[in-house]
BANUNU-353450 format. One record per residue: x, y, z of N, C-alpha, C in turn. Coordinates in steps of 0.2 Angstrom, whole numbers, plus 2048, in hexadecimal, padded with zeros to 3 digits. Layout:
# residues N
XYZXYZXYZ
...
//
This chain:
# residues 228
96C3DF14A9693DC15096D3DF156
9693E315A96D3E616196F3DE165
9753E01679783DC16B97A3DC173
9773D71779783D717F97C3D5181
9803D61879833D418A9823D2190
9803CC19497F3C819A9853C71A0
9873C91A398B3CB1A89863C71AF
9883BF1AD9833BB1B49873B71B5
9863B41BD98C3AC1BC9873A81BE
9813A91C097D3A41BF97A3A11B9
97D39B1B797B3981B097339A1AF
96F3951B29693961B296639C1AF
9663A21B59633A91B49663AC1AD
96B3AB1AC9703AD1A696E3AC1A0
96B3A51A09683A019A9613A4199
95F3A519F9563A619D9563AE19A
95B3B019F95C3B819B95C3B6192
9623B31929653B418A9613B1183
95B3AA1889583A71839523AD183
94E3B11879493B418794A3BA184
9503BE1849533C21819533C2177
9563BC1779563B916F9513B616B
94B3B41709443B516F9413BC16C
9453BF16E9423C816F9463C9168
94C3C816494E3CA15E9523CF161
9573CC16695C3CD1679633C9167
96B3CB16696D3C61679723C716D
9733C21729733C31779793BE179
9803BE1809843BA1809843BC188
9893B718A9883B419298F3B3192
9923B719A9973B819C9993B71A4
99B3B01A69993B01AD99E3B51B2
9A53B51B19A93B71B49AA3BE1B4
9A83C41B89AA3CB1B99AF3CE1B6
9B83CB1B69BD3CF1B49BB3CA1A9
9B93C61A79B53C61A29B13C919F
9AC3CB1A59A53D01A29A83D51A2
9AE3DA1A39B03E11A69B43E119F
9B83DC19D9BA3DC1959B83DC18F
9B23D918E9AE3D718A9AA3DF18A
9A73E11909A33EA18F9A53ED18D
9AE3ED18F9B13F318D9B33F2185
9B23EE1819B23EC1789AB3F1176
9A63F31799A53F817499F3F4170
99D3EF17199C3EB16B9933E816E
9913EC17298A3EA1749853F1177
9803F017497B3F51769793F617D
9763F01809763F01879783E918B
97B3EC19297E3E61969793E519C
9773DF19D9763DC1A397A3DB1A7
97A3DD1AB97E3DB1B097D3D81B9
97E3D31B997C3D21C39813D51C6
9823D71CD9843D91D198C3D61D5
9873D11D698C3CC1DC9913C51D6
9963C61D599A3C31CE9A03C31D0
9A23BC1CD9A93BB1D19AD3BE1CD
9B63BF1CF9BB3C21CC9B93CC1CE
9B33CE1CA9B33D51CA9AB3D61CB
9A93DA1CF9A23DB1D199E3DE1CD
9983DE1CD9943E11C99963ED1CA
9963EC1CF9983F21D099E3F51CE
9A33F31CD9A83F41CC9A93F51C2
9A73F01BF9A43F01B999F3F61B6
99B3F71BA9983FE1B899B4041B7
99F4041BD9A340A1BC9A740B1B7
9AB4061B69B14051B09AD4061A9
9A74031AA9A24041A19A040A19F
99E40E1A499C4151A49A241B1A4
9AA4191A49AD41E1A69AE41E19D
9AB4181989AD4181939A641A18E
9A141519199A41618B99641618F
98E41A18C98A41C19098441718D
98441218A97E40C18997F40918F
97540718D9724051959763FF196
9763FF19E9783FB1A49713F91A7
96F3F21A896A3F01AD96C3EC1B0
96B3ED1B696E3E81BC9693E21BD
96B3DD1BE9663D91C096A3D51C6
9653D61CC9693D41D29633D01D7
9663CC1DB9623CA1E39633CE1E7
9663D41E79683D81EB9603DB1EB
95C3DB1F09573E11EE9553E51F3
9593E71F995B3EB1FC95C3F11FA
9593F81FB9583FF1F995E4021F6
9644001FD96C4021FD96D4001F6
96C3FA1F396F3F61ED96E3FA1EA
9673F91E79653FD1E49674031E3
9684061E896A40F1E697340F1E3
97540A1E797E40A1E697F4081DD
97A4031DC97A4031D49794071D1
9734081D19714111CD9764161CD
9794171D397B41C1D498541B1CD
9874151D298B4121CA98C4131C5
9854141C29844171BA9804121B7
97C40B1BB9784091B997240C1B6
96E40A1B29684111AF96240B1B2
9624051B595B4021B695E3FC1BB
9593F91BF95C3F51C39553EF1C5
9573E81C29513E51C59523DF1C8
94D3DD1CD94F3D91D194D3D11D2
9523CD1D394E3C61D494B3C31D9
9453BD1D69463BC1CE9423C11CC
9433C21C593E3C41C193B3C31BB
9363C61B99333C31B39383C51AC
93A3C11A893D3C219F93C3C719D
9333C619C9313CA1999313D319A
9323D11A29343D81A493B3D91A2
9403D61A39473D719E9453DA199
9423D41969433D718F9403DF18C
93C3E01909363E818F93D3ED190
9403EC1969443F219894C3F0192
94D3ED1929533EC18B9513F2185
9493F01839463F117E9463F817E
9423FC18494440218794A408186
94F40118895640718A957406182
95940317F95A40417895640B175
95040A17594C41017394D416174
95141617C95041C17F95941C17B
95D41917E96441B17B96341D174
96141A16E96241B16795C423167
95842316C95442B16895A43016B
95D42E172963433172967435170
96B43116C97243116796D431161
96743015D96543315896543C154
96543F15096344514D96044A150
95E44C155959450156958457153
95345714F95145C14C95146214F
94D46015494C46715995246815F
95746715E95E46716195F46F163
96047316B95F47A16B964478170
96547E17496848017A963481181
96548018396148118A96748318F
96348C19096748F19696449119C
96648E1A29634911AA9694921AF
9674961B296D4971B89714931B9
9774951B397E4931B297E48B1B1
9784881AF9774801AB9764821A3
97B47F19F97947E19997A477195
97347719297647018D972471186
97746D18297646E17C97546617A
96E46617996B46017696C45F16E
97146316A97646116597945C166
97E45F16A98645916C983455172
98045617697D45217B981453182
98345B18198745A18698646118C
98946019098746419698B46819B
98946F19C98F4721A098C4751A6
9914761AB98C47A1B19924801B2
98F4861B299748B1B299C48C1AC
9984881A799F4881A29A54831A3
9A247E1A79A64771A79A34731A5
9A546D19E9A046819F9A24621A4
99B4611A699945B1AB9994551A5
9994501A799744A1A49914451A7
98D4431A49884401A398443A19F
9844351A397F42C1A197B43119E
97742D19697342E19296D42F197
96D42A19D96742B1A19644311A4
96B4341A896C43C1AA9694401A6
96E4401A196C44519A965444198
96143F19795B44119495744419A
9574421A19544401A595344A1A6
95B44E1A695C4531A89584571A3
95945719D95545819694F45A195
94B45419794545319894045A19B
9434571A194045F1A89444641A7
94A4671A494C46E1A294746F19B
94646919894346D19193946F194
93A46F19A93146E19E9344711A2
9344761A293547A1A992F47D1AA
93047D1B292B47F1B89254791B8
9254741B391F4701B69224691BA
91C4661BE91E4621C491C45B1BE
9224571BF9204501BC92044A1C2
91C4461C391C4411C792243C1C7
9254371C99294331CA92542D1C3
92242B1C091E42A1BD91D42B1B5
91E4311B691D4361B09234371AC
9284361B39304381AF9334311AF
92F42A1AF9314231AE92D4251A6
9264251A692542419F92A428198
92B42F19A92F434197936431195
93942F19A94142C198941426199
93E42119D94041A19B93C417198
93541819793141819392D413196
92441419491F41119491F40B195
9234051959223FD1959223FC19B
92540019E9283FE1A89274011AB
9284021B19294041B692E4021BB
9344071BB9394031BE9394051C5
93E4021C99404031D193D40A1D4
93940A1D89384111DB93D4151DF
9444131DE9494161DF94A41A1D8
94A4181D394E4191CC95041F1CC
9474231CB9474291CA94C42D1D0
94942D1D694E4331DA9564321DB
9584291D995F42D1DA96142E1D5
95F42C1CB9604311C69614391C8
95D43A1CB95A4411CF95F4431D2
9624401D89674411DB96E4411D7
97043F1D497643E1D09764441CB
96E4461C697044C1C59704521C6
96E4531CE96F4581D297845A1D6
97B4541D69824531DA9864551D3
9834551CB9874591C59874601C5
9804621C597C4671C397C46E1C8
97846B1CF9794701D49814711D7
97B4781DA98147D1DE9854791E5
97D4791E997C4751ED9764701EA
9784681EB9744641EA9704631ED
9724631F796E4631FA9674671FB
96846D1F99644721F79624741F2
96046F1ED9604731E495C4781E3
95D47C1E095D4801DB95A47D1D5
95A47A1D195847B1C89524751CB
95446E1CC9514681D094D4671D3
94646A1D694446C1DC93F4641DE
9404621E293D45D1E593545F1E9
92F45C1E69294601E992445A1ED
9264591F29264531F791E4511F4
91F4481F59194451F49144491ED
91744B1E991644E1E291C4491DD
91F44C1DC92544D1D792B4501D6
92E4521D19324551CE93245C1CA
9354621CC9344681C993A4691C7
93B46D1BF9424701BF93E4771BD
94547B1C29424821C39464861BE
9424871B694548B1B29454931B2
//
């Protein structure tokens, strides 16, 4: 049974998370205090963490960071913050999704169901594992791992597939849409930020100048091109 971690101090939201959650045939625990949840993530011992934002002792921001410098299983933020800035400032942290209240369970529970999916097909076997080489980016979807110049960079499972995806499709344009169904998967549709700052984060790894990319090309009011 995959297990969640709830990182909320509001009892209430907490509870409806955890009990809707365990409806879903998950098992799932509630941690109100930040430098608590920040101990508890870093054990290793959970599939994905939920986490709110605003939390006493140690923030929701601050905890992402620290969980990411160690493991790369989904983070979902669940916040009142729902201002753009938030948004982006999470994401950008190393959250992989971000939803805002209130919100529907059931939508929890779809996107849980998701990142599971998407993490376990990334760390599975892949048979068709090659190398992917472009102007001085190389990855090896063997080890799952990534170099630019002959240095590896590091990379959230979300980067990694997200960059995967469009290098293994080069030269076609994917909508913001196309590359939700492809990596987060079909059941949702997340924040319309999600995709471009993924976007932006893995251009500030990858590119020369980010500002200017090179491999990533953004194709205004279209989508997403990687130039192989």
């Amino acid at each position: 049974m995959k297990r969640i971690l709830i990182i909320e101090d509001d009892i209430n939201i907490a509870e409806l998370e955890r009990d809707y959650l365990q409806l879903n045939g998950y098992q799932a625990e509630i941690v109100q205090d930040g430098e608590a949840g920040l101990r508890m993530a870093l054990t290793g011992q959970h599939d994905v963490i939920v986490i709110d934002l605003m939390l006493p002792g140690k923030d929701g921001l601050e905890i992402i960071k620290e969980v990411r410098k160690k493991y790369e299983i989904p983070l979902i933020v669940v916040s009142a913050k729902s201002e753009d800035i938030d948004k982006i400032r999470g994401l950008e942290c190393g959250a992989d999704d971000y939803l805002t209240k209130p919100f529907s369970p059931a939508e929890l529970a779809a996107r849980v169901k998701s990142h599971i999916k998407r993490y376990e097909r990334l760390k599975g076997n892949d048979p068709a594992s090659e190398v992917i080489n472009c102007k001085g980016l190389e990855i090896n979807t063997a080890s799952h791992k990534v170099w630019v110049n002959g240095k590896e960079v590091q990379m959230t499972s979300t980067e990694y597939e997200l960059l995967v995806f469009m290098a293994s499709n080069p030269n076609v344009v994917f909508t913001k849409e196309h590359l939700f169904d492809a990596v987060w998967g079909a059941e949702y549709y997340g924040d319309s930020a999600t995709v471009p700052v993924h976007i932006q984060k893995i251009r500030k790894k990858i590119e020369k100048d980010p500002a200017n990319p090179e491999l990533i090309e953004t194709l205004w009011g279209t989508g997403y091109r990687f130039n192989g």
